[in-house]
C-alpha positions in Angstrom: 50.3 4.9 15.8 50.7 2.4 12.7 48.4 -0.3 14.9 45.4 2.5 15.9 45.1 3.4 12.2 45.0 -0.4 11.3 42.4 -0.5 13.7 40.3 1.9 12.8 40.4 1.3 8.8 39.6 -2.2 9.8 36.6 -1.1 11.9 35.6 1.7 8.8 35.4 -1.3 6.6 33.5 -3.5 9.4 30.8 -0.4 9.2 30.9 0.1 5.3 29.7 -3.8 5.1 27.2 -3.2 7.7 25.8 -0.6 6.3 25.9 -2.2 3.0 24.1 -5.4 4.2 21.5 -3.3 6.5 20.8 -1.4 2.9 20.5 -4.6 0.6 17.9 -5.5 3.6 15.5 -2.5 3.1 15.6 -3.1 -0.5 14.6 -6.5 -0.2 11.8 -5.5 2.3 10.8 -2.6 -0.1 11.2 -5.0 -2.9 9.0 -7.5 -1.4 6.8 -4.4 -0.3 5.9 -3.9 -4.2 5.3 -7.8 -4.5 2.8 -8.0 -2.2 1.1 -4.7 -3.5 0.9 -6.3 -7.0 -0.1 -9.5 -6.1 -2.8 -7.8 -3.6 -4.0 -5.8 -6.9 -3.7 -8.9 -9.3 -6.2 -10.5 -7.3 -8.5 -7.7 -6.9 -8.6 -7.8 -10.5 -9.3 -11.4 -10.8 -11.8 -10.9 -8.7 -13.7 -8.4 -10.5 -12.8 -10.5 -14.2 -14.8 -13.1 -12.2 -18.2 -11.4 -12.1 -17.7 -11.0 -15.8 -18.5 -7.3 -15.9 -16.2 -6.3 -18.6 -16.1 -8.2 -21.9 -12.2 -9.5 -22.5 -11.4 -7.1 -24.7 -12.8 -4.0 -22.4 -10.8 -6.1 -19.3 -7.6 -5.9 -21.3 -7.7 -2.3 -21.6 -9.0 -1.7 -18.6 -6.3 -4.0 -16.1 -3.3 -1.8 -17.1 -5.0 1.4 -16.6 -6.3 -0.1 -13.0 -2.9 -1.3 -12.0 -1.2 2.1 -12.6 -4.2 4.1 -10.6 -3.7 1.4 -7.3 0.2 2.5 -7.6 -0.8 6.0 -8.0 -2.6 6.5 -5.0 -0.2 3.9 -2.9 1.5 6.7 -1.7 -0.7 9.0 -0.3 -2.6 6.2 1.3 0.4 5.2 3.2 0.5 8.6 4.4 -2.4 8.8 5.8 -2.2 5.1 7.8 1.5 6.1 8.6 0.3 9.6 10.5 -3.1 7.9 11.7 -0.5 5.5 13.3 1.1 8.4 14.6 -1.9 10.2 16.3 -3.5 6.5 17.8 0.1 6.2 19.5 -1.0 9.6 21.6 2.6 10.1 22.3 2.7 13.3 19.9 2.3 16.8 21.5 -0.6 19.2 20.5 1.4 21.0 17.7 2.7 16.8 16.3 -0.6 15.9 16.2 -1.8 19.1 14.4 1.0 18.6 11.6 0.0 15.0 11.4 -3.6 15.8 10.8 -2.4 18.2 8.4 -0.7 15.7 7.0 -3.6 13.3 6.5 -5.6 16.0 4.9 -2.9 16.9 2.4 -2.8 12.9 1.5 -6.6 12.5 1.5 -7.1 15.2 -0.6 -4.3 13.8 -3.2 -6.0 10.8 -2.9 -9.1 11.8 -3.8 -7.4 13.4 -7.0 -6.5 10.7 -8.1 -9.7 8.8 -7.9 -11.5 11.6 -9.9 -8.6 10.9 -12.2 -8.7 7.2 -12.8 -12.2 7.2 -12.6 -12.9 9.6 -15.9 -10.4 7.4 -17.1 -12.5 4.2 -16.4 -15.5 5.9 -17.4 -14.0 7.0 -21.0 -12.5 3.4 -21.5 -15.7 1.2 -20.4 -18.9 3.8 -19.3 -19.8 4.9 -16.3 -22.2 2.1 -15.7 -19.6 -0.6 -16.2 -17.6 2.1 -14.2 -19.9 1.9 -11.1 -20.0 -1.7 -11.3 -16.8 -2.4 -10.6 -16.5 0.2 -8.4 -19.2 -2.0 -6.3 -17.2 -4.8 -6.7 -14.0 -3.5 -5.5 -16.0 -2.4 -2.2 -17.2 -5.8 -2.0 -13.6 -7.0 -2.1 -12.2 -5.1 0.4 -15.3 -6.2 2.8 -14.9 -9.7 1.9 -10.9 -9.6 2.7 -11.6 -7.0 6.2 -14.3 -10.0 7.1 -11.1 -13.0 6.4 -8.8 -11.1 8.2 -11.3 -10.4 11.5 -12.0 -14.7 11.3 -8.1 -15.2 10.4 -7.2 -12.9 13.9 -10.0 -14.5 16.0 -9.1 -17.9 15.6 -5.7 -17.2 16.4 -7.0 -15.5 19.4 -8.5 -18.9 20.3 -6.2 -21.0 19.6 -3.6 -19.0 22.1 -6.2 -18.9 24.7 -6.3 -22.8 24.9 
C-alpha cells in the first residue's frame, strides 16, 4: 500500500511540474504576443512621424493616446479573426456558425466603438484634418505591409518549388 501511494505522490508531483512548465510556456508566448503587438504599433508610429504630419510636440501627445487605442481594440479584433477562422474551417454546424457570426458582429461593433472613441480623441488633441491624415497614412501602412507579406510568401513559394 505504502509503495502505490509513493507512486502516485511521485506521479502528482511529475504533473504539478508539467503543468507548471506548460503554464510558464503560454506566458512566455502571451508575453512575446504583447511584444510583437507593440513593436508592430511602434513602427506604425514611426512610420506616420516620418511623413512629418504632426509637429513634435502634437506627436508626443498624440503616440501615447495612439498606443492605448491599438490595445484597446486588440481584443475585439482577435475576435473577429479567431471566429472568421472558425467559419473558413466549415467544420462548424449551422447553429456554430450562427453563434460565430454573432460573435463577429458583437466584436465589429465594439470595434467600431472604439474607433469613434479614439478618433474624437485624435481630433480634440491634433484637428480633424491632421486627424484624417494620419488616418490615410495608417491605411497606407497596412497596404504597404499586406503587399511585403504577399512578395515575402511568393518567393518562398518559389524557392520550394525549385
Amino acid at each position: 500500500m505504502k509503495q502505490y501511494l509513493k507512486t502516485a505522490m511521485l506521479v502528482f508531483a511529475g504533473l504539478m511540474l508539467t503543468l507548471q512548465i506548460f503554464a510558464q510556456d503560454n506566458k512566455n508566448d502571451d508575453e512575446a504576443r504583447a511584444q510583437r503587438r507593440k513593436e508592430r504599433a511602434m513602427a506604425e508610429l514611426k512610420y506616420i512621424d516620418s511623413l512629418q504630419i504632426l509637429t513634435p510636440e502634437e506627436f508626443k501627445k498624440f503616440a501615447p493616446v495612439y498606443l492605448q487605442y491599438k490595445v484597446e481594440r486588440q481584443d475585439s479584433r482577435h475576435a473577429i479573426r479567431q471566429n472568421r477562422r472558425l467559419i473558413e474551417s466549415g467544420n462548424l454546424t449551422e447553429a456554430e456558425t450562427e453563434e460565430a457570426l454573432k460573435k463577429i458582429y458583437a466584436a465589429e461593433a465594439e470595434s467600431n466603438s472604439i474607433d469613434a472613441k479614439y478618433n474624437a480623441k485624435f481630433i480634440e488633441l491634433v484637428g480633424a484634418t491632421k486627424t484624417s491624415k494620419i488616418l490615410e497614412a495608417r491605411d497606407a501602412y497596412k497596404k504597404m505591409l499586406l503587399i511585403r507579406i504577399q512578395q515575402k510568401k511568393k518567393s518562398e513559394g518559389e524557392k520550394k518549388s525549385k
